[in-house]
Kinemage of the C-alpha trace (Angstrom):
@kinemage 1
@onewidth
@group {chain A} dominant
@subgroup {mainchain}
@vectorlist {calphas} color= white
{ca unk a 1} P 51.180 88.605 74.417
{ca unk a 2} L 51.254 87.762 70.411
{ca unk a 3} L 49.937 84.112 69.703
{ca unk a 4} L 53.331 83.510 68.397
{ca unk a 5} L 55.137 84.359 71.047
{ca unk a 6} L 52.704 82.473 73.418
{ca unk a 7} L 53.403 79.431 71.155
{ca unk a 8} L 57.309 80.209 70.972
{ca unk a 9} L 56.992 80.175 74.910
{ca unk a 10} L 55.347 77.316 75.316
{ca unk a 11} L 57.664 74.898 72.860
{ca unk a 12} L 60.058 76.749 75.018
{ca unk a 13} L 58.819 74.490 77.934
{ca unk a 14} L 58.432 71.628 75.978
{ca unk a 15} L 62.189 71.658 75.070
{ca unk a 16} L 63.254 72.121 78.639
{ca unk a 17} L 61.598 69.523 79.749
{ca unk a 18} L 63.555 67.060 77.494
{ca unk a 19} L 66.675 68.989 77.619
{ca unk a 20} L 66.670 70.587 81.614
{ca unk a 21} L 69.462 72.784 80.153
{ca unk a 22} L 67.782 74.583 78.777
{ca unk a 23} L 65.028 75.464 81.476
{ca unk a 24} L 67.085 79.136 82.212
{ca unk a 25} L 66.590 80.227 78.711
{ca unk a 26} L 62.850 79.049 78.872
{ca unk a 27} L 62.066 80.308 82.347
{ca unk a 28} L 64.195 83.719 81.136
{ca unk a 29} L 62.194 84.058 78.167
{ca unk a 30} L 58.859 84.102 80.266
{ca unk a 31} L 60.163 86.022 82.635
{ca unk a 32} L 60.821 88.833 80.057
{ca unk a 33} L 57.163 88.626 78.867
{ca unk a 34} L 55.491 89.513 81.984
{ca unk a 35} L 58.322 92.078 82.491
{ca unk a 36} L 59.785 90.255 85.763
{ca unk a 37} L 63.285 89.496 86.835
{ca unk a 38} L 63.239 85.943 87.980
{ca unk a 39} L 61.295 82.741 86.967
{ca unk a 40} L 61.846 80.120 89.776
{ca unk a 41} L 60.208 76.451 89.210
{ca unk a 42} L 59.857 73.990 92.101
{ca unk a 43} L 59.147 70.514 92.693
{ca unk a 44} L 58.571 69.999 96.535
{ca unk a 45} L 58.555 66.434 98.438
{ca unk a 46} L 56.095 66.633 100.887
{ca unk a 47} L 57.095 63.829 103.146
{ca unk a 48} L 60.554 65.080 103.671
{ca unk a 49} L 59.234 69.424 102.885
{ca unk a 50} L 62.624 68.850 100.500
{ca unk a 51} L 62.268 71.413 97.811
{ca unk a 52} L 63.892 71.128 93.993
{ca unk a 53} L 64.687 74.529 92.120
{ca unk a 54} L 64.741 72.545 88.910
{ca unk a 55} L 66.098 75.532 87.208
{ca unk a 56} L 65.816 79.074 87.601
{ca unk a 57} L 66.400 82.314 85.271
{ca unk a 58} L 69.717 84.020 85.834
{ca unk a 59} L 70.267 86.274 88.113
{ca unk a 60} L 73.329 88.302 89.599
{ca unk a 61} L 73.692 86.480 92.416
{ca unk a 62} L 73.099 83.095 91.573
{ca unk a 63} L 73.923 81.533 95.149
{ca unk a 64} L 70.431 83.633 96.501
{ca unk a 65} L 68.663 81.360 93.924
{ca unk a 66} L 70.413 78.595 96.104
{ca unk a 67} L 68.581 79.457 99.063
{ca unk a 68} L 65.148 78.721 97.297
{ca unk a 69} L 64.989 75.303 97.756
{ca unk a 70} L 66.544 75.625 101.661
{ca unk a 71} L 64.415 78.340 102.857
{ca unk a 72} L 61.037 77.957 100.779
{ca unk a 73} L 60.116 76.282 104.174
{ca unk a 74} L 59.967 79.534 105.524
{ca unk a 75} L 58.500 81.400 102.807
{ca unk a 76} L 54.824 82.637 104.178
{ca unk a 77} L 53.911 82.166 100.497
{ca unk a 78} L 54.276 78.336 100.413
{ca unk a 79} L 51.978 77.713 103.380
{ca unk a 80} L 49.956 80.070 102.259
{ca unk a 81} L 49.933 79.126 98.351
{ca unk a 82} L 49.601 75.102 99.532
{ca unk a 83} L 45.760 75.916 100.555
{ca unk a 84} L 45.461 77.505 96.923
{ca unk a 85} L 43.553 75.744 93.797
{ca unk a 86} L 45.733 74.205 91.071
{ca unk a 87} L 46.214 76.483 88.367
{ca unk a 88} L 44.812 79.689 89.624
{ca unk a 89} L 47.056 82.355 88.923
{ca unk a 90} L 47.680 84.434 91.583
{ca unk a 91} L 49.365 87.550 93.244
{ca unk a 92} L 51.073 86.766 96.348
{ca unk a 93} L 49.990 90.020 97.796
{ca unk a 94} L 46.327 88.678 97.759
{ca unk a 95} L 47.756 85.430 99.639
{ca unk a 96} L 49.947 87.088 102.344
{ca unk a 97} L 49.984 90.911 103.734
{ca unk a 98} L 53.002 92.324 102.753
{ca unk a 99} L 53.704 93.551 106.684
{ca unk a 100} L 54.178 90.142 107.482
{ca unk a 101} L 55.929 88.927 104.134
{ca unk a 102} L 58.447 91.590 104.654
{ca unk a 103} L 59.182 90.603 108.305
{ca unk a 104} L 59.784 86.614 106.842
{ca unk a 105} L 63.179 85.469 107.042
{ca unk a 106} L 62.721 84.343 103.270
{ca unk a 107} L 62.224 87.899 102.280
{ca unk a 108} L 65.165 88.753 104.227
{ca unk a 109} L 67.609 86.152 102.847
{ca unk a 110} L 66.058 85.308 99.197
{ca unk a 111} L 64.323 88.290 97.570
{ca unk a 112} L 65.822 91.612 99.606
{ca unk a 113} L 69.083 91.522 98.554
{ca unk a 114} L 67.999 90.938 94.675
{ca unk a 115} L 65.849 93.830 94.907
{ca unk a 116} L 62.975 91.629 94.393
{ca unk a 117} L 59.535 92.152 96.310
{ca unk a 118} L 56.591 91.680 93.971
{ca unk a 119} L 55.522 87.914 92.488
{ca unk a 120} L 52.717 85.974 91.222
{ca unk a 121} L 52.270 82.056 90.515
{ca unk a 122} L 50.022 78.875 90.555
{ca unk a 123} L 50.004 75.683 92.182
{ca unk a 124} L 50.427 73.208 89.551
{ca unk a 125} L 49.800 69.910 90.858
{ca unk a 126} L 49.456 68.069 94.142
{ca unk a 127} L 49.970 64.373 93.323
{ca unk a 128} L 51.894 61.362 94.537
{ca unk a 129} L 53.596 63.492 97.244
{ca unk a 130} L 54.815 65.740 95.027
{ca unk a 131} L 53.672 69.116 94.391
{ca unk a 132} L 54.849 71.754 91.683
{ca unk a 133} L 54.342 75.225 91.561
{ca unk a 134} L 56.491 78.079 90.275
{ca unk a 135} L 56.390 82.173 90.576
{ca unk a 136} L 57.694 85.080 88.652
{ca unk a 137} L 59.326 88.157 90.334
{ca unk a 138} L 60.018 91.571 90.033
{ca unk a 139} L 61.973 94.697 91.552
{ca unk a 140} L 59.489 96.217 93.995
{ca unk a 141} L 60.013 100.125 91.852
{ca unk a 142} L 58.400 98.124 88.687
{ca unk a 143} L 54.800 97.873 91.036
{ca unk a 144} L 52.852 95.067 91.635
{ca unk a 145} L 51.480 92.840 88.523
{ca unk a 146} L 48.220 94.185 86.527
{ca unk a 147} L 45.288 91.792 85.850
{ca unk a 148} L 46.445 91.955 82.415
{ca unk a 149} L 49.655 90.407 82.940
{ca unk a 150} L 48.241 87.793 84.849
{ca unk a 151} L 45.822 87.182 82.333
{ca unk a 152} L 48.826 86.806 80.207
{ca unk a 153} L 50.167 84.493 82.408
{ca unk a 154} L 47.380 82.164 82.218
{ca unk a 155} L 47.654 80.722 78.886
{ca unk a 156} L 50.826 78.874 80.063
{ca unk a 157} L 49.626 77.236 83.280
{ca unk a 158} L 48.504 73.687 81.963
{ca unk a 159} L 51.826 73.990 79.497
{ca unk a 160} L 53.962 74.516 82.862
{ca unk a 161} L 52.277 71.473 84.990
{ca unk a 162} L 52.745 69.315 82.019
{ca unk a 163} L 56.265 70.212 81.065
{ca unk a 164} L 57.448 69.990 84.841
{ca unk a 165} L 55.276 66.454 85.246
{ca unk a 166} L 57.466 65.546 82.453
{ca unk a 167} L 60.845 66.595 83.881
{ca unk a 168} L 60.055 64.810 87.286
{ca unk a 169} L 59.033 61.866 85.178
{ca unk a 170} L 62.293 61.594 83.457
{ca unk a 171} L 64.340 62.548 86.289
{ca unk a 172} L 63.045 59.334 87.951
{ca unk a 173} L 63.666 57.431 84.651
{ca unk a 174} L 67.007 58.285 84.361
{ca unk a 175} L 67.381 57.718 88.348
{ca unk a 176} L 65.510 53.902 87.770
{ca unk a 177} L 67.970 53.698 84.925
{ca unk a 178} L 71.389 54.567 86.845
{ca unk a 179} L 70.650 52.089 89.736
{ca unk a 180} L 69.620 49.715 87.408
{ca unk a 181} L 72.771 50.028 85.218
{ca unk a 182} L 74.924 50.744 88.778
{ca unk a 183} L 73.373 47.018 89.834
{ca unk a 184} L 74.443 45.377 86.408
{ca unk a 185} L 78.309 46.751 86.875
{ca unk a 186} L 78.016 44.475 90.258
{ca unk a 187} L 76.788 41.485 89.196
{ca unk a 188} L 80.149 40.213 88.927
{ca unk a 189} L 79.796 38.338 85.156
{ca unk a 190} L 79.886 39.786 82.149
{ca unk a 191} L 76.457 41.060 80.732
{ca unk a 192} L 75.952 42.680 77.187
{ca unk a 193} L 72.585 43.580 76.056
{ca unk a 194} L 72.110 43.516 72.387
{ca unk a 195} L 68.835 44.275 69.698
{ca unk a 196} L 67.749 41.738 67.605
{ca unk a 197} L 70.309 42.499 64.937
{ca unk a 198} L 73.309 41.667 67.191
{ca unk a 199} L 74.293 45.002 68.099
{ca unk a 200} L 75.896 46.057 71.407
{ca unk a 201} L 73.764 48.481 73.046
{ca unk a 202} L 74.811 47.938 76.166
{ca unk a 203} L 77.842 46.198 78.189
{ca unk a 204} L 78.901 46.549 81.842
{ca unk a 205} L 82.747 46.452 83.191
{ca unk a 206} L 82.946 42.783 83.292
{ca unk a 207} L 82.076 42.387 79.369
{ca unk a 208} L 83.979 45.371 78.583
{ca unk a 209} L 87.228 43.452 80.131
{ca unk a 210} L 86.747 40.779 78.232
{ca unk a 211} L 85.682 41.727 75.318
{ca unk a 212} L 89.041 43.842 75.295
{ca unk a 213} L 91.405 40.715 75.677
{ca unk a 214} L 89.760 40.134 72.051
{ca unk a 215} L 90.343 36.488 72.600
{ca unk a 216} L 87.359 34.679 70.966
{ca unk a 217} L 84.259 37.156 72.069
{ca unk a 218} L 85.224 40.361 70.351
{ca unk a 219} L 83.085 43.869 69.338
{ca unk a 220} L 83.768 44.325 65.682
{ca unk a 221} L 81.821 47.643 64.317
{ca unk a 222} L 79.397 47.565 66.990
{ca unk a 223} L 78.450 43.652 66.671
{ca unk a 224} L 79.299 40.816 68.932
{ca unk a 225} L 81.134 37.885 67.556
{ca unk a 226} L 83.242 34.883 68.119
{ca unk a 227} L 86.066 33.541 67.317
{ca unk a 228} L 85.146 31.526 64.114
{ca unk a 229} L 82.298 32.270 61.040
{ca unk a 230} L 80.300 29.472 62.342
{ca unk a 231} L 80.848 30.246 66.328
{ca unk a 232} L 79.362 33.710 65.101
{ca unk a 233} L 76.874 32.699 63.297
{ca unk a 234} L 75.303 30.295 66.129
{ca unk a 235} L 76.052 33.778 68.444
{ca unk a 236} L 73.852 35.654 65.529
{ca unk a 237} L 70.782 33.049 65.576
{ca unk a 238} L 70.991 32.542 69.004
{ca unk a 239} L 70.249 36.152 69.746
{ca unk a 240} L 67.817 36.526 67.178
{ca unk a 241} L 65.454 33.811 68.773
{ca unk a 242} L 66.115 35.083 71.691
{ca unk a 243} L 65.173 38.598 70.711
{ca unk a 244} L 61.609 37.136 69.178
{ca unk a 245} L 61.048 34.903 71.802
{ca unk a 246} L 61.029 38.057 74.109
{ca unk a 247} L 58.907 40.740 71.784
{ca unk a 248} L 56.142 37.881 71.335
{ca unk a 249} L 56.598 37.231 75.242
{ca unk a 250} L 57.191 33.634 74.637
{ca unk a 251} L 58.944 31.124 77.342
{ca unk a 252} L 62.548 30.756 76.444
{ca unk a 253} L 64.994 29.663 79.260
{ca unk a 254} L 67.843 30.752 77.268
{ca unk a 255} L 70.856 28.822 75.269
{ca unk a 256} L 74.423 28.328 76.871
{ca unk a 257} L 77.225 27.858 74.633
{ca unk a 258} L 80.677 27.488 74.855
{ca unk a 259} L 83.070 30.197 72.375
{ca unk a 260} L 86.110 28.974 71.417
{ca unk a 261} L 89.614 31.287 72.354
{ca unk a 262} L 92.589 31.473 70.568
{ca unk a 263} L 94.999 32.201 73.304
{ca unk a 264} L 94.251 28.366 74.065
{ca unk a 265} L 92.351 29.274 77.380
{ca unk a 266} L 89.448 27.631 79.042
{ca unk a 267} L 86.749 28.409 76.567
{ca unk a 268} L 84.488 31.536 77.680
{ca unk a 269} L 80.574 30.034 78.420
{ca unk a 270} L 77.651 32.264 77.485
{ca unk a 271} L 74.102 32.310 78.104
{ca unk a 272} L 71.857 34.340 75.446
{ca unk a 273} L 68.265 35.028 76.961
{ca unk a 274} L 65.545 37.610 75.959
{ca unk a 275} L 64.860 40.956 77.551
{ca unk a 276} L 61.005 40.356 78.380
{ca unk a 277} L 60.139 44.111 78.896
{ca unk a 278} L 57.326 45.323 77.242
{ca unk a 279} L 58.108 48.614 77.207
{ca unk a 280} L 61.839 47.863 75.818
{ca unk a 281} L 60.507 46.062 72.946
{ca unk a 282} L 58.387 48.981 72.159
{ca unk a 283} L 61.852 51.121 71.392
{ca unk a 284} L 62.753 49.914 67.863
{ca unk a 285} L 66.548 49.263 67.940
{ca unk a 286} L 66.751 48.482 71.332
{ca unk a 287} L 67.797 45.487 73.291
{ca unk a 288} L 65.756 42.648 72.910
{ca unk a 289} L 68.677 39.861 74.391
{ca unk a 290} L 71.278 39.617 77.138
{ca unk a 291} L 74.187 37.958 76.666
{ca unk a 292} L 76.276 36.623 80.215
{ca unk a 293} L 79.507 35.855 79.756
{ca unk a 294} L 81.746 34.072 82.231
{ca unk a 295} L 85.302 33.085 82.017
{ca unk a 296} L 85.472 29.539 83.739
{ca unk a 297} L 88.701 29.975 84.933
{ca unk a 298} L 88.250 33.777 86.660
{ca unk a 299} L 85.252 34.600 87.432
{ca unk a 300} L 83.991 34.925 90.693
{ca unk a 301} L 81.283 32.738 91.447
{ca unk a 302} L 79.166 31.941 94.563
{ca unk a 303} L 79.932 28.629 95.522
{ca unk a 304} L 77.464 25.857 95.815
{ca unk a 305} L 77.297 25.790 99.550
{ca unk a 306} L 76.288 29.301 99.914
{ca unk a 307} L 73.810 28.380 97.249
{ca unk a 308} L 71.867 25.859 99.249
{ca unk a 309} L 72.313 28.076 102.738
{ca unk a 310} L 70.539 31.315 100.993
{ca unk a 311} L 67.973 29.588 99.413
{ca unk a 312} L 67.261 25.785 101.369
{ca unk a 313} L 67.903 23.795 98.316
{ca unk a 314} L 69.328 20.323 98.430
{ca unk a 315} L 72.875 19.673 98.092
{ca unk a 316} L 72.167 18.094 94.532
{ca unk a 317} L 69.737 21.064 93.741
{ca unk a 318} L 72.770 23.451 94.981
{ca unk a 319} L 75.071 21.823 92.302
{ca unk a 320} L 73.039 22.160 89.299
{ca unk a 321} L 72.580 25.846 90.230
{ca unk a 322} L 76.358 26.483 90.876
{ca unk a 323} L 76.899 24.936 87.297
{ca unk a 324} L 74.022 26.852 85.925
{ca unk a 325} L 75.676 29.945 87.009
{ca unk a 326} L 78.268 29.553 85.121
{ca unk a 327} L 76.583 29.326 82.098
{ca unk a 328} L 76.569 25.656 81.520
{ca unk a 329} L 73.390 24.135 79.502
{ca unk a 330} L 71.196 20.968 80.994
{ca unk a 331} L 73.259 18.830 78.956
{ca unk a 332} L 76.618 19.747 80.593
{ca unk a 333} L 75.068 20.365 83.738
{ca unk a 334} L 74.175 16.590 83.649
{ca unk a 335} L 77.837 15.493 81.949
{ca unk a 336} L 79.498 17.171 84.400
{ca unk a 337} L 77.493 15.519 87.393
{ca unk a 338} L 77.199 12.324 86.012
{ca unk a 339} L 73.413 12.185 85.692
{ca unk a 340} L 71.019 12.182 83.122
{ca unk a 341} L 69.062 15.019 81.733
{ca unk a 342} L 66.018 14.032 83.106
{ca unk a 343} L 67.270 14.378 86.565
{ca unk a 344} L 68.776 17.401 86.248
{ca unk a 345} L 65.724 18.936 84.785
{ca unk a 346} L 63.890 17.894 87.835
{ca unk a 347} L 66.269 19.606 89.679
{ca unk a 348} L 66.030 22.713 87.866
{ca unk a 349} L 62.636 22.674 88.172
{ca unk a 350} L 62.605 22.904 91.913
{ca unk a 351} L 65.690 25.492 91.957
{ca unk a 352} L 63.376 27.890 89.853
{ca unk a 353} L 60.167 27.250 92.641
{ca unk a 354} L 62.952 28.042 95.875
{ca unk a 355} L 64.414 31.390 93.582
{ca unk a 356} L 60.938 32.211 92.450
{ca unk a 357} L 62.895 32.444 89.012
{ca unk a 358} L 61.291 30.866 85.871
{ca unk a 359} L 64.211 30.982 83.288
{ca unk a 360} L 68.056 30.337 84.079
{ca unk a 361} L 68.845 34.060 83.326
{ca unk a 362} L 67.120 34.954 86.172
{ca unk a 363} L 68.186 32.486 88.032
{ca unk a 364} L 72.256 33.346 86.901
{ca unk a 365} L 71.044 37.494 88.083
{ca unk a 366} L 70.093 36.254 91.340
{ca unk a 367} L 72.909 34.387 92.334
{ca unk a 368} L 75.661 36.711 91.054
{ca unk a 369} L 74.100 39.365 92.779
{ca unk a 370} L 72.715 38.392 96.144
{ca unk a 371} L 75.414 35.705 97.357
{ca unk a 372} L 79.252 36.063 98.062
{ca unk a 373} L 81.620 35.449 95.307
{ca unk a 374} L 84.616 33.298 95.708
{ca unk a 375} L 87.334 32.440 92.757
């Protein structure tokens, strides 16, 4: 194998691992190296003995390639390869007599009817419950592999455990990321998450049906705004402390506001807090501020007696945090219950220490997403 095509092969695995459409090409391309007619690469769960075929090359029958992941259980290769170093490649013939690989039900059902009888592979890794391995086949006429070829083969072993460790790593990402987004849709309030520039980069179903009535909170090219220059303008600075507060990890409890509608409706409340993720202010562009928005008169709302049940506050300590919910500031928080600031910082105080919250945009998460709703 050419140094350039070694190095074509392994950006080959690179790639796949950011793009896992492309993993038949790569696996194909390897495959065709060592002169073999499949590549299969698997990620097994040990706990559960549930096996991933991540990808595999093409093959005629693509439904046989199916039965990897089913039947590996019975392959006398896996047991047999599990007791194996990492990274020593290795001819399954030295691992398992062929009389009693041909007699394995995985022979029968997998690699028979493909024509496929000789293979060699490593053992990647064995961490975290998870281990990763992956073989190369060919037609039994075509012999069994030289110690050339699996010379040849050796080059690419750390590239393979790295590039599959990379897969499985963004696989749970993007997993982390779907539940997390899934979660968001529920929370029953509208929730936009914008970078420090005031651009949406994210919203969930309640934002996007308000934003669409276009009454007073609008998206115009890409940006949030309200109704008014200066209503937009307090939106702007508002999110841009926010945004700093958060990258410089600072304490900021958030700002509530109320934005203005045309239509002459109850005026939509919104509470713009920082994103206090490290690793999201690492990303430059991305959000560094979430924006709730509620619509006083519509949105569904746990009510304050549920409140006090879930969490043992106080009946007065239950009404600060149903107001607090929806979006209201200290100041109207107090207004509205006819006591003074002071007070109802005391109270918020103590709601944060039952919640184990520390800001009131963890407090508003909690409550729209652990209690029952009501209108």
């Amino acid at each position: 194998m050419r140094d350039g095509q070694l190095n074509d092969l392994v950006g080959s695995l690179y790639d796949a691992a950011l793009r896992p459409a492309c993993w038949p090409t790569a696996l194909k391309n390897v495959a065709d190296a060592l002169e073999a007619q499949l590549g299969v690469l698997m990620a097994v769960d040990l706990s559960t003995g549930r096996a991933t075929v991540l990808q595999s090359s093409p093959v005629d029958v693509p439904e046989r390639v199916a039965l990897f992941g089913t039947k590996h259980v019975m392959n006398p290769w896996t047991a047999a390869a599990l007791r194996d170093p990492l990274g020593i490649v290795a001819r399954t013939s030295e691992l398992v007599p062929e009389s009693e690989f041909v007699l394995s039900e995985f022979y029968a059902d997998c690699l028979e009817p493909l024509g496929l009888y000789h293979a060699m592979g490593a053992n990647l890794f064995n961490e975290d419950g998870l281990f990763g391995a992956f073989s190369f086949m060919r037609l039994r006429s075509l012999g069994p592999y030289s110690d050339e070829t699996l010379a040849q083969l050796r080059p690419l072993v750390p590239h393979f455990a790295r590039a599959l460790r990379v897969q499985c790593r963004l696989a749970e990402a993007d997993l982390q990321r779907a539940a997390a987004l899934e979660a968001i849709d529920h929370l029953g309030v509208g929730t936009v998450f914008v970078n420090a520039h005031g651009r949406v980069i994210f919203t969930n179903r309640d934002a996007e049906v308000a934003l669409a009535q276009a009454d007073g909170l609008r998206l115009l090219e890409g940006e949030l705004v309200a109704a008014s220059p200066d209503e937009s303008a307090t939106l702007r600075d508002a999110v841009r402390e926010a945004a700093l507060a958060g990258s410089q990890q600072q304490d900021h409890a958030g700002r509530a506001f109320a934005f203005s509608r045309p239509s002459g409706k109850p005026s939509w409340r919104a509470l713009v807090a920082p994103l206090r993720d490290a690793h999201l202010q690492a990303v430059p562009g991305h959000a560094g501020a979430v924006v709730f928005i509620t619509d006083p008169a519509a949105t569904r709302l746990p009510s304050a007696e549920h409140i006090a049940q879930s969490f043992g506050l106080t009946p007065a300590e239950a009404r600060v945090a149903a107001l607090l919910a929806r979006g209201s500031g200290i100041p109207a928080v107090a207004e509205a219950l006819g006591v003074s600031v002071n007070t109802v910082r005391t109270h918020v105080a103590r709601v944060f220490e039952k919640t184990a919250t520390e800001r009131q945009a963890e407090l508003v998460a909690l409550l729209l997403s652990t209690l029952p709703a009501r209108s």
